[in-house]
C-alpha positions as protocol buffer text, in pm:
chain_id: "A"
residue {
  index: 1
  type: UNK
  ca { x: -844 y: -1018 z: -3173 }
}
residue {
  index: 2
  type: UNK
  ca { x: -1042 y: -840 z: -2917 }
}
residue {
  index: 3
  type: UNK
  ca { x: -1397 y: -867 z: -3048 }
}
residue {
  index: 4
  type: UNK
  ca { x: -1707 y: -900 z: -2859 }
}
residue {
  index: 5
  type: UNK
  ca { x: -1700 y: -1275 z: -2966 }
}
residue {
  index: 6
  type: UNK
  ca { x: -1369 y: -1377 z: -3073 }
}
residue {
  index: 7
  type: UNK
  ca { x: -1145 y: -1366 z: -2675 }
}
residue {
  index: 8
  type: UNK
  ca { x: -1058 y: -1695 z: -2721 }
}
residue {
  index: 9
  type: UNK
  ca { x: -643 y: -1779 z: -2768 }
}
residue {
  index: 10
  type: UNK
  ca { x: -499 y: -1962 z: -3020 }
}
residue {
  index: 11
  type: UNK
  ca { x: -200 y: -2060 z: -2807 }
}
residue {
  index: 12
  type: UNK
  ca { x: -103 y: -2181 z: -2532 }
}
residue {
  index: 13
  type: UNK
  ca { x: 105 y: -2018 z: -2321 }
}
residue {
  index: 14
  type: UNK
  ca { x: 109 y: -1617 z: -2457 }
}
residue {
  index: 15
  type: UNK
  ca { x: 1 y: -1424 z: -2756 }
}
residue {
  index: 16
  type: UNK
  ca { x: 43 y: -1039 z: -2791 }
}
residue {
  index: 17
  type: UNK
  ca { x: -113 y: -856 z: -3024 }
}
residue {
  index: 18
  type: UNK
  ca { x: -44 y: -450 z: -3178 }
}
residue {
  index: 19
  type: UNK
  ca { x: -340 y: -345 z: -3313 }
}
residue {
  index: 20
  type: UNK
  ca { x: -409 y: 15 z: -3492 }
}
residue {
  index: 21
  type: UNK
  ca { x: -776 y: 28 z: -3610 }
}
residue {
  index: 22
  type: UNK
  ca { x: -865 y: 346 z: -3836 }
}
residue {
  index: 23
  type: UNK
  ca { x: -1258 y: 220 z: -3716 }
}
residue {
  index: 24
  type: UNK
  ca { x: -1356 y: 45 z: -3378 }
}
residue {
  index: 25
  type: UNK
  ca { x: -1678 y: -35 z: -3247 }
}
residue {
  index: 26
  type: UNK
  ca { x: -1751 y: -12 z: -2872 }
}
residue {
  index: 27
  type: UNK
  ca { x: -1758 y: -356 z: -2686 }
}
residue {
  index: 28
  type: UNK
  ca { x: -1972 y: -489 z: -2427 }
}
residue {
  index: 29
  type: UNK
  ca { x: -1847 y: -608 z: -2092 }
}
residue {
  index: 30
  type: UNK
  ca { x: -1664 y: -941 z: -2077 }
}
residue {
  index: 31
  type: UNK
  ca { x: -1440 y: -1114 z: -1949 }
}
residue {
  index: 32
  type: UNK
  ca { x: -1108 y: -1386 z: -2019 }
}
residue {
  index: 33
  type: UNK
  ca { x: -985 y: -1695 z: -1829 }
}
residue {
  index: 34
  type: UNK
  ca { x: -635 y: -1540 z: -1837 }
}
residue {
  index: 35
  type: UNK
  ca { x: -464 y: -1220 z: -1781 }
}
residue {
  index: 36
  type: UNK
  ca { x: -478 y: -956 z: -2024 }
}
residue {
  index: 37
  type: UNK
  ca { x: -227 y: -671 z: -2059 }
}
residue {
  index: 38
  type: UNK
  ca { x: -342 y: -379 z: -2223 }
}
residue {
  index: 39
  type: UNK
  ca { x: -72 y: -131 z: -2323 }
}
residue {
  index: 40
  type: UNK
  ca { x: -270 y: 200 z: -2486 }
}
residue {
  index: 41
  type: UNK
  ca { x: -78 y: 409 z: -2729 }
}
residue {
  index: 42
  type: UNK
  ca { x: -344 y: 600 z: -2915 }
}
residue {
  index: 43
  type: UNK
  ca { x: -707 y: 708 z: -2951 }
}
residue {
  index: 44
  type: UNK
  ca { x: -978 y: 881 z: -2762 }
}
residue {
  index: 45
  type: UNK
  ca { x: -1072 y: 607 z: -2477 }
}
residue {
  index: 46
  type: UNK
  ca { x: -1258 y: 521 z: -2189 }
}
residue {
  index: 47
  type: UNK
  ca { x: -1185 y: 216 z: -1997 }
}
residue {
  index: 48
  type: UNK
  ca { x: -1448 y: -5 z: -1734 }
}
residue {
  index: 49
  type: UNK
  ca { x: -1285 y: -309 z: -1571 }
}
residue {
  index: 50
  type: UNK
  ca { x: -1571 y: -372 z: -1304 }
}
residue {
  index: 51
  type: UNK
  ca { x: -1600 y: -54 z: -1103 }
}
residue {
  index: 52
  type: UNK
  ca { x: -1327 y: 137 z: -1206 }
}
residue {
  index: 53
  type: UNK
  ca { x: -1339 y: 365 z: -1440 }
}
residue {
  index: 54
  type: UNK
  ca { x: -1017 y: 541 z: -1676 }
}
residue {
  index: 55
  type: UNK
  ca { x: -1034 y: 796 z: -1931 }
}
residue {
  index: 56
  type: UNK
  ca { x: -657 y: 669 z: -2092 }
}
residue {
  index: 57
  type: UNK
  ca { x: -338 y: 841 z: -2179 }
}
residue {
  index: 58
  type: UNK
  ca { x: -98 y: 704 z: -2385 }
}
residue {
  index: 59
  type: UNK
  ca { x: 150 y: 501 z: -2225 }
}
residue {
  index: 60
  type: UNK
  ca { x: -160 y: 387 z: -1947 }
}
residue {
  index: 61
  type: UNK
  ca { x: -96 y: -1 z: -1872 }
}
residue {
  index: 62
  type: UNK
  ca { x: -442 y: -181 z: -1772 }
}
residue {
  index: 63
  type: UNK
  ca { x: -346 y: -509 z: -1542 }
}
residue {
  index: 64
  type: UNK
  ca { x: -709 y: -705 z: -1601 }
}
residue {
  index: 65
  type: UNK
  ca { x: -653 y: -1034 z: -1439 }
}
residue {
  index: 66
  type: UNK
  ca { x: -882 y: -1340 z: -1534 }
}
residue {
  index: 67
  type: UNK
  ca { x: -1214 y: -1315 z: -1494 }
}
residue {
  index: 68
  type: UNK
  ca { x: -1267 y: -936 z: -1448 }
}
residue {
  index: 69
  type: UNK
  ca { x: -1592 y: -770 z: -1644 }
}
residue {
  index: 70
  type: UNK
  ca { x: -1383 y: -510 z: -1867 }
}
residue {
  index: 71
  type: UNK
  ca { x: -1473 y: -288 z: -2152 }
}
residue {
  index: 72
  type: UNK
  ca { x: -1318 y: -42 z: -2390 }
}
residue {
  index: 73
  type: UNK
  ca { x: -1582 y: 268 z: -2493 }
}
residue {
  index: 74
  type: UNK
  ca { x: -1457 y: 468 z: -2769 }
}
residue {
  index: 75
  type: UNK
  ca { x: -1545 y: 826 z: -2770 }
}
residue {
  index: 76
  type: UNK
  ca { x: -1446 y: 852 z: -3121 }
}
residue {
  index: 77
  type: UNK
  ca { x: -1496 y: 543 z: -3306 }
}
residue {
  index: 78
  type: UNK
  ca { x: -1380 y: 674 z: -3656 }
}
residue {
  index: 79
  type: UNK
  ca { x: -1067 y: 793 z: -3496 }
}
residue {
  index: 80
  type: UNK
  ca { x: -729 y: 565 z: -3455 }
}
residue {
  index: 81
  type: UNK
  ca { x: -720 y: 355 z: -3181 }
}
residue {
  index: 82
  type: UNK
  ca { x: -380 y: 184 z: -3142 }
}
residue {
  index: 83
  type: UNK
  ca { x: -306 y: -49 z: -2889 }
}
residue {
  index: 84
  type: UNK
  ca { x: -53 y: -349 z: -2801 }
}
residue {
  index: 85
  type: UNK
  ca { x: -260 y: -599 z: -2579 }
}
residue {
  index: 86
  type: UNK
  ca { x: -87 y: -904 z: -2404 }
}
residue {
  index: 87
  type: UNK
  ca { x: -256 y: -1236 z: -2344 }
}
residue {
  index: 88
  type: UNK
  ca { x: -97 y: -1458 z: -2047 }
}
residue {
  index: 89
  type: UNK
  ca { x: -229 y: -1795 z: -1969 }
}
residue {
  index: 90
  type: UNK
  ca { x: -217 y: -1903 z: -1614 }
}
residue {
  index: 91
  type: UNK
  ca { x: -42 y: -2207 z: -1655 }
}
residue {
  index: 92
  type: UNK
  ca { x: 200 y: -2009 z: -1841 }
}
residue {
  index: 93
  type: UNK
  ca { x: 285 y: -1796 z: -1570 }
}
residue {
  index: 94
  type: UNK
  ca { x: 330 y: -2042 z: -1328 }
}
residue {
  index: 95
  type: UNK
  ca { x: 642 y: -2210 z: -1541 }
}
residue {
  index: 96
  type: UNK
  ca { x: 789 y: -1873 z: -1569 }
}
residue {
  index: 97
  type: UNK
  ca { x: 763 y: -1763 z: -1187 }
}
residue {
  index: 98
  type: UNK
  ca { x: 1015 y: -1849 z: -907 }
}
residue {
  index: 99
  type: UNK
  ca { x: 941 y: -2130 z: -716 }
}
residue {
  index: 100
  type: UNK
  ca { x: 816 y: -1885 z: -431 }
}
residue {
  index: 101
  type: UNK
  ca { x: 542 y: -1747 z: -644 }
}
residue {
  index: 102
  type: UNK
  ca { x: 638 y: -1376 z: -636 }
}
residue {
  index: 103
  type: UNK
  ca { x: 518 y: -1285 z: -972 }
}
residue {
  index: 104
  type: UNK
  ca { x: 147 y: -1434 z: -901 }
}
residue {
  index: 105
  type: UNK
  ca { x: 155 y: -1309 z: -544 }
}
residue {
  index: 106
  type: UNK
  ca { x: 189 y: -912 z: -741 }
}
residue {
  index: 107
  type: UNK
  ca { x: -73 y: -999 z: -931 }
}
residue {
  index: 108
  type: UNK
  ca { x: -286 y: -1117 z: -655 }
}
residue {
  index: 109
  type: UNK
  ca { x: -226 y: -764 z: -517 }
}
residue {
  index: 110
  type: UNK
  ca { x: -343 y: -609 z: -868 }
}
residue {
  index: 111
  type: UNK
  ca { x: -738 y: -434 z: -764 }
}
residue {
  index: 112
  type: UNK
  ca { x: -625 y: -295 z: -406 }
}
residue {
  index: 113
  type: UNK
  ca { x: -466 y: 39 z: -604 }
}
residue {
  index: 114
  type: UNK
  ca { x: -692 y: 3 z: -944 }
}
residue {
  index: 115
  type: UNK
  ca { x: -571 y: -182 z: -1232 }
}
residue {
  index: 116
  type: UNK
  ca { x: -368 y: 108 z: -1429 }
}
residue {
  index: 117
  type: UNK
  ca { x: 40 y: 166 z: -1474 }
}
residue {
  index: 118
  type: UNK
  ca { x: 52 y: 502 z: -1596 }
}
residue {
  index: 119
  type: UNK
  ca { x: 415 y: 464 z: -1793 }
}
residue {
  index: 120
  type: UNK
  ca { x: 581 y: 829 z: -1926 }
}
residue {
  index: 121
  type: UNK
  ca { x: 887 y: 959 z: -2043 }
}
residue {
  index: 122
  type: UNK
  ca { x: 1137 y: 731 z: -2127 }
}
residue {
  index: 123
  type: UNK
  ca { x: 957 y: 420 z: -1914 }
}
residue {
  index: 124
  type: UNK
  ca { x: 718 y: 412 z: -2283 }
}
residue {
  index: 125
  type: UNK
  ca { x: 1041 y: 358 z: -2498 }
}
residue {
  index: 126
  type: UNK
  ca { x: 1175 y: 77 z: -2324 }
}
residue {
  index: 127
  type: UNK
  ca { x: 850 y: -53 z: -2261 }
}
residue {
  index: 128
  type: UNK
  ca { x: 751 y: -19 z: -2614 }
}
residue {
  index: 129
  type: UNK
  ca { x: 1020 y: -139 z: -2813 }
}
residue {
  index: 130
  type: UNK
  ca { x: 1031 y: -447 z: -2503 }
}
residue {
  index: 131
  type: UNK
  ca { x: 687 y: -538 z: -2685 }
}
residue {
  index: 132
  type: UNK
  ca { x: 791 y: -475 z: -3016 }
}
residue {
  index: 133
  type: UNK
  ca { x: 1115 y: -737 z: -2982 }
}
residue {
  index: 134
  type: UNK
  ca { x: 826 y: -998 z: -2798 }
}
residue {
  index: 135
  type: UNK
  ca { x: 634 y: -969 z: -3065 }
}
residue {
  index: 136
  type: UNK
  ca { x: 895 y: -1034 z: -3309 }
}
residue {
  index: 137
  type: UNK
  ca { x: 1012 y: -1316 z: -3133 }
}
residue {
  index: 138
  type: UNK
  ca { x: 627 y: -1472 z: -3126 }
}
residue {
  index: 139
  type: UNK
  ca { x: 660 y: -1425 z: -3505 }
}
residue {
  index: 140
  type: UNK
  ca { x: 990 y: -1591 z: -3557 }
}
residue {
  index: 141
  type: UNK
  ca { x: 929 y: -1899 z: -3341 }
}
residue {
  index: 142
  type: UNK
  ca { x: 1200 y: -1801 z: -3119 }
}
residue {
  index: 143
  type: UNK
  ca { x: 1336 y: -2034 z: -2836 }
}
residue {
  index: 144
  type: UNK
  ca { x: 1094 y: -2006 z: -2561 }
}
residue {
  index: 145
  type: UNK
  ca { x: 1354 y: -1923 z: -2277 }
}
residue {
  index: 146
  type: UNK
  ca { x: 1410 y: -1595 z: -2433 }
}
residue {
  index: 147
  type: UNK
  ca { x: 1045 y: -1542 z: -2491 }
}
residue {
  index: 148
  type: UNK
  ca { x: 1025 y: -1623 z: -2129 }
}
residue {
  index: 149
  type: UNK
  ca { x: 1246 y: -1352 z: -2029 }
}
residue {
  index: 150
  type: UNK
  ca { x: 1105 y: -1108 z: -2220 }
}
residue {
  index: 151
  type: UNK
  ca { x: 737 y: -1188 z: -2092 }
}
residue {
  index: 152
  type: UNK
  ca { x: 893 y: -1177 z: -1676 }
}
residue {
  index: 153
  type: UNK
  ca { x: 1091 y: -906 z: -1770 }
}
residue {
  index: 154
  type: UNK
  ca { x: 757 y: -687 z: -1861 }
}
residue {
  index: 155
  type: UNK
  ca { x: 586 y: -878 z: -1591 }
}
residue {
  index: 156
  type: UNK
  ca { x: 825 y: -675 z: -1314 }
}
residue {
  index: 157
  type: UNK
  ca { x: 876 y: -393 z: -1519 }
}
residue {
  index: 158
  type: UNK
  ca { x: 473 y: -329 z: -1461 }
}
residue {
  index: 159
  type: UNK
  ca { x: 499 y: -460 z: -1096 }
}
residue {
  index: 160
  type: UNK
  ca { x: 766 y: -224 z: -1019 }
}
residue {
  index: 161
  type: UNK
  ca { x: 563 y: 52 z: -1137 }
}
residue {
  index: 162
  type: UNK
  ca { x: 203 y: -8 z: -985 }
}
residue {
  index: 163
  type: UNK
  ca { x: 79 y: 201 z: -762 }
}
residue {
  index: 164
  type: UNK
  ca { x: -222 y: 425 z: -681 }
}
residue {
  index: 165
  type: UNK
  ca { x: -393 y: 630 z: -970 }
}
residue {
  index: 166
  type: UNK
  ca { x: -679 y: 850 z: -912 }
}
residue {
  index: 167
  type: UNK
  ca { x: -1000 y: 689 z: -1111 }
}
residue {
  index: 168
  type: UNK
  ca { x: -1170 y: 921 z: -1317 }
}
residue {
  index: 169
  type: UNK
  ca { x: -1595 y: 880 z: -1229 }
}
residue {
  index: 170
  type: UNK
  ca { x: -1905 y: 998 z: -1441 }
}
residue {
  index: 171
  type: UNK
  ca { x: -2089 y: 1104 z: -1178 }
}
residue {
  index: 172
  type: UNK
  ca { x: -2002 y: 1176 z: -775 }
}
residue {
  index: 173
  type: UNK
  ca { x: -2222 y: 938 z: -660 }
}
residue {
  index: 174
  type: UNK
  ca { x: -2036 y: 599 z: -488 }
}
residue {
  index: 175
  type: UNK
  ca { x: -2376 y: 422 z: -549 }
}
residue {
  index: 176
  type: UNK
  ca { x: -2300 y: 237 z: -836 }
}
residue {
  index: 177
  type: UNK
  ca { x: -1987 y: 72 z: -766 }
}
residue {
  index: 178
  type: UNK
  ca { x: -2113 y: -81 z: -515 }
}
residue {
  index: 179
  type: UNK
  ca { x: -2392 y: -201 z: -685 }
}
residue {
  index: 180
  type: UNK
  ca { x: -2133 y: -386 z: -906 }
}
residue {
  index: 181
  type: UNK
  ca { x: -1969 y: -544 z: -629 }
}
residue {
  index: 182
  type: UNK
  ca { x: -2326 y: -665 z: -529 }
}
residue {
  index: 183
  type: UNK
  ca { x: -2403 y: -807 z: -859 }
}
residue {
  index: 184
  type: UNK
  ca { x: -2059 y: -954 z: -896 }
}
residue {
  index: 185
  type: UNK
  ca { x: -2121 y: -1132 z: -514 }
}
residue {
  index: 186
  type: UNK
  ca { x: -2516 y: -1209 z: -639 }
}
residue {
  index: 187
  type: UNK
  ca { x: -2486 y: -1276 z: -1045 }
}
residue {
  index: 188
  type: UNK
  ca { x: -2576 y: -1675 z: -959 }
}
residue {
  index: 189
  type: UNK
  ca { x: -2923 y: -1533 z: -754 }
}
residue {
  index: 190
  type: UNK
  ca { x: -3168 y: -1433 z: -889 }
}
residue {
  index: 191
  type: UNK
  ca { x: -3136 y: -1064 z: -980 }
}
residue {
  index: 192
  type: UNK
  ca { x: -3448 y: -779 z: -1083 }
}
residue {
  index: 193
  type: UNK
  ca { x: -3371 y: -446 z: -1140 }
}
residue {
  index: 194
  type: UNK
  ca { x: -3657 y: -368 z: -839 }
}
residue {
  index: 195
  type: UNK
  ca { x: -3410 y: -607 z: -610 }
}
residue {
  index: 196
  type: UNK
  ca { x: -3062 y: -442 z: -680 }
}
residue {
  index: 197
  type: UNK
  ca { x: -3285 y: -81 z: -589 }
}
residue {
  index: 198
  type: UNK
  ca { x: -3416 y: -161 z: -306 }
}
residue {
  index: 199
  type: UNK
  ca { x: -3111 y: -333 z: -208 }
}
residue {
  index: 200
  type: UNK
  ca { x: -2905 y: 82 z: -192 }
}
residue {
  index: 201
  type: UNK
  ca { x: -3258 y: 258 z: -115 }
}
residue {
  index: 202
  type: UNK
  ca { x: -3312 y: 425 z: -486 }
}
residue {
  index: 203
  type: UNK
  ca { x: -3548 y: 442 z: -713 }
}
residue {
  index: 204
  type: UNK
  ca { x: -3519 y: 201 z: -1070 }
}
residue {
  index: 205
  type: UNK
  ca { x: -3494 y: 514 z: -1263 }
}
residue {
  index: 206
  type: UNK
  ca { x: -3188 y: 679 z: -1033 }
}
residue {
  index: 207
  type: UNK
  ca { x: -3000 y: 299 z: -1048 }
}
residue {
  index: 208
  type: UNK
  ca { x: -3074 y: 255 z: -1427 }
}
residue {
  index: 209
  type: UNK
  ca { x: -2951 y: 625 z: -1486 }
}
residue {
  index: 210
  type: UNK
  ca { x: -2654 y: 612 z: -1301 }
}
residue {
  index: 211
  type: UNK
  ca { x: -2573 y: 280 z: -1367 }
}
residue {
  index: 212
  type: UNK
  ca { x: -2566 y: 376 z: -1756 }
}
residue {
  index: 213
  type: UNK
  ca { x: -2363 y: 716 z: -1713 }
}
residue {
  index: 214
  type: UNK
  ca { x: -2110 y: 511 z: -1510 }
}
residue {
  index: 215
  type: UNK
  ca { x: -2090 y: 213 z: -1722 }
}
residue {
  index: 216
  type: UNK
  ca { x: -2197 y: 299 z: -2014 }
}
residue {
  index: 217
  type: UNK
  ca { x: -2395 y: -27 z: -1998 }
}
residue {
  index: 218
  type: UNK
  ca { x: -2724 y: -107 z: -1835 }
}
residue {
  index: 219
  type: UNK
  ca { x: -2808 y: -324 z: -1536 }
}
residue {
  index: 220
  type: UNK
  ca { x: -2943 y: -566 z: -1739 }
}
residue {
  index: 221
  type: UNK
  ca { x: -2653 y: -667 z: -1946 }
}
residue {
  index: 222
  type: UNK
  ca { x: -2430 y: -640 z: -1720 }
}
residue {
  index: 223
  type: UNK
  ca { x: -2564 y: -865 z: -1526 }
}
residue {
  index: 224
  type: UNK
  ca { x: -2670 y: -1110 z: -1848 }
}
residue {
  index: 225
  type: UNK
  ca { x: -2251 y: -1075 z: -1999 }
}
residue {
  index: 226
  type: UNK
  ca { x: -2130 y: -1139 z: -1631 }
}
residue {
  index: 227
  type: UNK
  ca { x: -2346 y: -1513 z: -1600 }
}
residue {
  index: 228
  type: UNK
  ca { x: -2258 y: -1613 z: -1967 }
}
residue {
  index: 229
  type: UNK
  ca { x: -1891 y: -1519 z: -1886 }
}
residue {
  index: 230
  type: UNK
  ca { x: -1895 y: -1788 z: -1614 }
}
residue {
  index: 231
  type: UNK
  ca { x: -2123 y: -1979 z: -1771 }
}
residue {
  index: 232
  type: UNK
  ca { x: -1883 y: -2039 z: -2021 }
}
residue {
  index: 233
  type: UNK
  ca { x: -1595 y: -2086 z: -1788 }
}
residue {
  index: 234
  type: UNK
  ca { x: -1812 y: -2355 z: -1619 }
}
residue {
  index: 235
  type: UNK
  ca { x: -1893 y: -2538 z: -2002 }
}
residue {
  index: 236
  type: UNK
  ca { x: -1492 y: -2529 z: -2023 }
}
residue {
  index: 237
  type: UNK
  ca { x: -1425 y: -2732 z: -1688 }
}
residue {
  index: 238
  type: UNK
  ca { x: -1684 y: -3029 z: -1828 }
}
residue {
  index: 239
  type: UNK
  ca { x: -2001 y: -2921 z: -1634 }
}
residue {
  index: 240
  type: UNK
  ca { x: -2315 y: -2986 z: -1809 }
}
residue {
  index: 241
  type: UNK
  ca { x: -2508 y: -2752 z: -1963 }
}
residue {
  index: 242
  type: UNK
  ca { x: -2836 y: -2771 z: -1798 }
}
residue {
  index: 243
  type: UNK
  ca { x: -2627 y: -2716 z: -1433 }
}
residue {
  index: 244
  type: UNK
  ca { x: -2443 y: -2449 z: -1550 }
}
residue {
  index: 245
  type: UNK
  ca { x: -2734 y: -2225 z: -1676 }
}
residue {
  index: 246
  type: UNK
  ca { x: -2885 y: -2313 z: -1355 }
}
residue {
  index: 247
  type: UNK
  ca { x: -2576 y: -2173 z: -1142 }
}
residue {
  index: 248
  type: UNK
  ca { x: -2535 y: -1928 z: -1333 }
}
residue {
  index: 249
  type: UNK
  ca { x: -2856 y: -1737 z: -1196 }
}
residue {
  index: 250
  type: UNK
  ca { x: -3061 y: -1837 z: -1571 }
}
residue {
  index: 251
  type: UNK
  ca { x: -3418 y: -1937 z: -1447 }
}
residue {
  index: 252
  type: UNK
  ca { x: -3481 y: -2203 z: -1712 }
}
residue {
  index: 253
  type: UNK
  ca { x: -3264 y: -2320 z: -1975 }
}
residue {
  index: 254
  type: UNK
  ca { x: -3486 y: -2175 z: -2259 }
}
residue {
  index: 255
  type: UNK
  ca { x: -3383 y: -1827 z: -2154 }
}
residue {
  index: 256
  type: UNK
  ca { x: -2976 y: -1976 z: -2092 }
}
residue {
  index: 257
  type: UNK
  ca { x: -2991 y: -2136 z: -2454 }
}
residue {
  index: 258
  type: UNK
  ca { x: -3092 y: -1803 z: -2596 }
}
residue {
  index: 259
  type: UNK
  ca { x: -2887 y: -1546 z: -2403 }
}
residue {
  index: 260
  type: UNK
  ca { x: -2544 y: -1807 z: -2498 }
}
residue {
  index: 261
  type: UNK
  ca { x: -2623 y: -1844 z: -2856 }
}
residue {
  index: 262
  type: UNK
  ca { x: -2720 y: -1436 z: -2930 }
}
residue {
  index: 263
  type: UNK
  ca { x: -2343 y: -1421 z: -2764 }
}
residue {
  index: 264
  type: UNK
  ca { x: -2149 y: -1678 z: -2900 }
}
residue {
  index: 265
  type: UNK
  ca { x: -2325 y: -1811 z: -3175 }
}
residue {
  index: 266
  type: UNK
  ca { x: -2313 y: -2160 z: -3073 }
}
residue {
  index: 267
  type: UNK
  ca { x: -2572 y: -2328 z: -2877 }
}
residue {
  index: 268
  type: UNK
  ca { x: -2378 y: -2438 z: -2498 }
}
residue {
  index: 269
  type: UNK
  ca { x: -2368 y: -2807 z: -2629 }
}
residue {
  index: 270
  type: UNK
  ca { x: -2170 y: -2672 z: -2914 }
}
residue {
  index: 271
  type: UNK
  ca { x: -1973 y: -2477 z: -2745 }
}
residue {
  index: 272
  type: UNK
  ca { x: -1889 y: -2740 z: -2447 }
}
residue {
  index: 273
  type: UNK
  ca { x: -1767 y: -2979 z: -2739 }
}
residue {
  index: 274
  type: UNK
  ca { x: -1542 y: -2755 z: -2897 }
}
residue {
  index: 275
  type: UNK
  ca { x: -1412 y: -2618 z: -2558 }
}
């Protein structure tokens, strides 16, 4: 389920998945159009959602709402990497909440204390076995109200628990993330490597450097997965293809047409029709 091109869900409203890989190839950065839940319970990983970075514990929760650039790295990629990963759409949340909003006004706080829950002790029983009877329940076709109170229940169980964790950085310098900020504020502009320098007073080589040590990614694709992520979102909502390689920062549509079918493997028209 959580391959570079397959992030698309099958239902409608959630789908959790537990996942223990003996083999895992890194990812590239990308991004959903719902919430994502990622519960880690084993392996030897490294997690980027924007400009945070977390070298993970078991029992770390990731909060990545929709449309955040994330990515796993795996330091070991022939080692197991176990994780349970829940998929919330946003219409789905809304029927669940109250009718004041509270469990979309937490997550509109998620980002001002980093996205991590760092669960221990006997918070990863009960939060594990929670998921385990969810995802029994998603097998059995179970009524939805109980499905619904399981889902909330985790939903406050995380809320309760978020707070400020100490990001672990690849370098000292504070450069970079805010270079990502910039090119998340800038992605529909056009955007040159020379540009984002001068932009923080360095040299290419010291952004392109640093940029890959904290990352793990260069500029370049960074910039290239962040347009095609909305690019797609826009092909979703009915806008045609032409405008949304345009405001998506793609200088012709020749170079949009490329970049979306290396990705996806469907040209946009194909995509827009299936969407």
């Amino acid at each position: 389920m959580e391959t570079g091109k397959n992030d698309e869900m099958l239902r409608q409203d959630f789908q959790l998945s537990h996942n223990r890989d003996p083999y895992f190839r890194t990812m590239e950065f990308h991004a959903h159009d719902f919430l994502e839940l990622y519960y880690f319970l084993d392996g030897s990983v490294t997690y980027y959602i924007e400009d945070q970075v977390y070298d993970l514990c078991p029992g770390d929760l990731l909060i990545i709402p929709a449309g955040k650039m994330h990515r796993p790295v795996i330091a070991n990629e022939h080692a197991a990497y176990e994780r349970m990963v829940l998929w919330i759409t946003p219409q789905y949340l809304q029927s669940i909440d109250s009718p004041a909003g509270d469990l979309q006004k937490n997550l509109q706080k998620v980002g001002e204390h980093g996205y991590c829950v760092p669960f221990r002790g006997d918070e990863t029983v009960f939060v594990t076995a929670l998921l385990k009877k969810l995802l029994y329940m998603q097998k059995n076709d179970t009524d939805p109200k109980f499905c619904a109170g399981a889902v909330e229940l985790y939903l406050w169980t995380i809320f309760r628990s978020y707070g400020v964790i100490d990001t672990t950085h690849r370098n000292e310098t504070q450069v970079i993330p805010q270079v990502i900020r910039y090119i998340t504020e800038h992605f529909s502009e056009p955007l040159t490597l020379e540009d984002i320098a001068a932009e923080f007073f360095v040299s290419k080589s010291y952004l392109n450097r640093h940029f890959k040590a904290y990352t793990n990614s260069t500029v370049y694709a960074y910039i290239m997965a962040l347009r095609l992520t909305h690019a797609r979102r826009m092909l979703r909502e009915g806008i045609p293809a032409v405008e949304a390689g345009r405001e998506c920062g793609f200088s012709d549509y020749s170079t949009f047409y490329k970049a979306f079918k290396t990705q996806t493997g469907l040209s946009p028209q194909q995509f827009k029709s299936r969407a």
